[in-house]
C-alpha positions, -999 to 999 in steps of 0.1 A, spaced: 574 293 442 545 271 444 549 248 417 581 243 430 575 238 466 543 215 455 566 191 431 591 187 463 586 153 484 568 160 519 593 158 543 614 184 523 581 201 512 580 206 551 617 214 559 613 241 531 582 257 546 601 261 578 632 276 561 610 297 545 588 311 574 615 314 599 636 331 572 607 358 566 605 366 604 642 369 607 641 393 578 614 414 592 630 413 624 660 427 615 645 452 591 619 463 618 653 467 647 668 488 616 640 512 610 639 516 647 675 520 650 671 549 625 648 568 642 664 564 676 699 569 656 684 607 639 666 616 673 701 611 696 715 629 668 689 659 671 702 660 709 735 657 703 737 684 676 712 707 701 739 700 732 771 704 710 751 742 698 746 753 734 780 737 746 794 762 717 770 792 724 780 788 758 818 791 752 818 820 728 795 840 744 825 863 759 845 861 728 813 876 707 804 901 733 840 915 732 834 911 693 875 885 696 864 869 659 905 849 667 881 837 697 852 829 691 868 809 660 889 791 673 862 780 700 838 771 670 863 752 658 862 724 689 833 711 670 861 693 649 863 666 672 828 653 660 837 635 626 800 638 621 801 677 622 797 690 585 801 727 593 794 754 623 784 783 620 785 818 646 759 846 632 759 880 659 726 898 667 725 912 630 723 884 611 763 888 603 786 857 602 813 864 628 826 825 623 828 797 604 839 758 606 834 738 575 847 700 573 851 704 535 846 731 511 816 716 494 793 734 524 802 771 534 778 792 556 761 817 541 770 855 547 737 869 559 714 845 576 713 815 594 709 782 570 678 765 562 666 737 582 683 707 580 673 681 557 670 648 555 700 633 552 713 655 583 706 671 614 711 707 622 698 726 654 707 765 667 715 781 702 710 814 711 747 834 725 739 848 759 760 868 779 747 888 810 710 879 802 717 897 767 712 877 730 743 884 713 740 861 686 735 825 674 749 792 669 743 767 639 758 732 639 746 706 615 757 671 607 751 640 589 751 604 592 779 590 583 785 569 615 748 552 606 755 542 571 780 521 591 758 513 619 735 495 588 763 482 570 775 461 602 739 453 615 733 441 577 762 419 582 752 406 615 716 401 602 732 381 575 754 358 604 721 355 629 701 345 591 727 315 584 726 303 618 690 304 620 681 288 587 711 262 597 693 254 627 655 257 613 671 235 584 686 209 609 656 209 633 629 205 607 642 173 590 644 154 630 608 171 638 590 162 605 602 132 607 570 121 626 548 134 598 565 127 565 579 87 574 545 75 578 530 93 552 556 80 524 556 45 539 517 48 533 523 63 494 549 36 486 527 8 500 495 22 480 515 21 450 517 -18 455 483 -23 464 469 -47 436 498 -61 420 512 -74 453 479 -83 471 461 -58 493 479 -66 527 490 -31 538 516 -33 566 512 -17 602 533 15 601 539 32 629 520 64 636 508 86 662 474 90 675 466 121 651 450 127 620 485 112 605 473 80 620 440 78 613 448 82 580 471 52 577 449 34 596 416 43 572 438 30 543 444 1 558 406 -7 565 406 7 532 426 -19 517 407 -48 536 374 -41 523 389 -39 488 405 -73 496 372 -83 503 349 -68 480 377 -85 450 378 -118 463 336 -115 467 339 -106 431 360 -129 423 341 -161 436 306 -146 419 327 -149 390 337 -182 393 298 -193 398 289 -171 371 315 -193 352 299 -226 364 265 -219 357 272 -209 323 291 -245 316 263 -262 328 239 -240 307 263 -254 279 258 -290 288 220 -288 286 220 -264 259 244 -287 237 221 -319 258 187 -303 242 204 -298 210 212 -338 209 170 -343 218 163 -315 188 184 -336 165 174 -373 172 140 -364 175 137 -349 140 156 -381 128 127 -399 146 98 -379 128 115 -380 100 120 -418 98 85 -423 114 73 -402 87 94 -418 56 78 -460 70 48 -445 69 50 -427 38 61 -463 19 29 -481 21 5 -452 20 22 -449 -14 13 -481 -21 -16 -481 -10 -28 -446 -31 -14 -462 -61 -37 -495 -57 -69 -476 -48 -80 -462 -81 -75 -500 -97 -98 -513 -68 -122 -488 -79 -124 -491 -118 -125 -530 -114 -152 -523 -89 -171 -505 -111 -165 -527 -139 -178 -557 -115 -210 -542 -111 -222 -538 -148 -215 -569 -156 -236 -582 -130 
């Protein structure tokens, strides 16, 4: 769920964490009014199954004194009018069942005792029989929970209304109150995407005094001292540009003086080298005939 909600654009990215989080609480809401409605469903159960015994124990107390079984069954079997009944049963003082009601077959009372206690899927209680401040016997009535079954089934379906209408709602109210946070945000992304192809001139976009706007507005300052800093750059450049043609000229100027004044030396030196020639090949003659000269003498 995270890579999905982090690939979705803000203002959606928002309207989803609301749907989310509202749709948790209604969830645990509801579960948390059904386990509660459980609980207080089982315990009015417990007292209705207790009342409904002594109502019972109360009524048939003559019929089991005068041991009238026609009786005292057909006053067990008023317990009928509860759908939720799943069987009654009248033990005497012995232990002995004197009479029985069953809804079905599948649960009889047993012969010789009173039944267990009641498990969890149903409720079961027991009231003594007393007639003229004598025990004459007992009373067992258990049931079960059918009417809760349908008691969650139709909160489950209400749950499932109130959920719509709240993630309607939380759906509709998020995109109008996000809107605040999300426009100048993806103003601010679509205008940073254009940031140095179409200049550095960010626009004002309207935002509140929050963290939202100073963000917008530090991009913007941002933005200007990048404008800056590039044209700065760019105008060093340009000097570093003109220095380095004039460093050209008077390179390519000294070159020029290198090259005429080697043709000087070397012209200088080739005059100078044509009567020094000369003049070496003369000087030995001059000397022999000097020589020559001063013998004869």
């Amino acid at each position: 769920m995270k890579r999905w909600l982090a690939r979705l654009p803000i203002r959606q990215k928002l309207a989803a964490i609301a749907l989310i989080v509202s749709t948790v609480t209604v969830v645990v809401t509801l579960v948390g009014f059904t386990v509660f409605d459980v609980f207080l469903y089982r315990s009015r159960a417990v007292e209705d199954v207790s009342t409904l015994a002594g109502i019972v124990a109360e009524n048939s107390a003559a019929a089991v004194a005068f041991l009238d079984q026609p009786a005292a069954a057909q006053t067990l079997a008023t317990v009928r009018l509860r759908e939720a009944v799943l069987r009654a049963c009248l033990y005497l003082d012995s232990g002995e069942l004197f009479a029985s009601y069953q809804r079905d077959g599948s649960l009889v009372c047993p012969l010789d005792s009173v039944p267990a206690a009641e498990g969890f899927f149903s409720v079961a209680a027991s009231s003594p029989i007393v007639w003229d401040q004598e025990t004459w016997g007992t009373v067992y009535v258990e049931r079960d929970f059918t009417w809760l079954y349908q008691r969650i089934a139709v909160g489950a379906a209400a749950g499932a209304a109130i959920l719509l209408v709240v993630s309607g709602l939380t759906f509709s109210l998020s995109r109008r109150l996000t809107g605040p946070i999300s426009s100048p945000i993806t103003r601010l992304a679509a205008e940073a995407q254009s940031v140095g192809t179409d200049g550095y001139v960010i626009p004002d976009i309207p935002a509140e005094d929050d963290e939202i706007g100073d963000l917008v507005r530090s991009f913007r300052s941002m933005a200007v001292r990048v404008r800056d800093a590039n044209e700065g750059l760019v105008r060093e450049i340009e000097e570093r540009k003109k220095v380095e043609a004039d460093r050209e000229v008077l390179l390519e100027r000294e070159r020029e003086t290198s090259r005429l004044k080697a043709e000087f030396v070397a012209t200088v030196s080739h005059e100078l080298r044509t009567p020094l020639s000369a003049i070496a090949g003369w000087t030995p003659g001059l000397a022999s005939a000097r020589r020559w000269t001063g013998r004869s003498e």
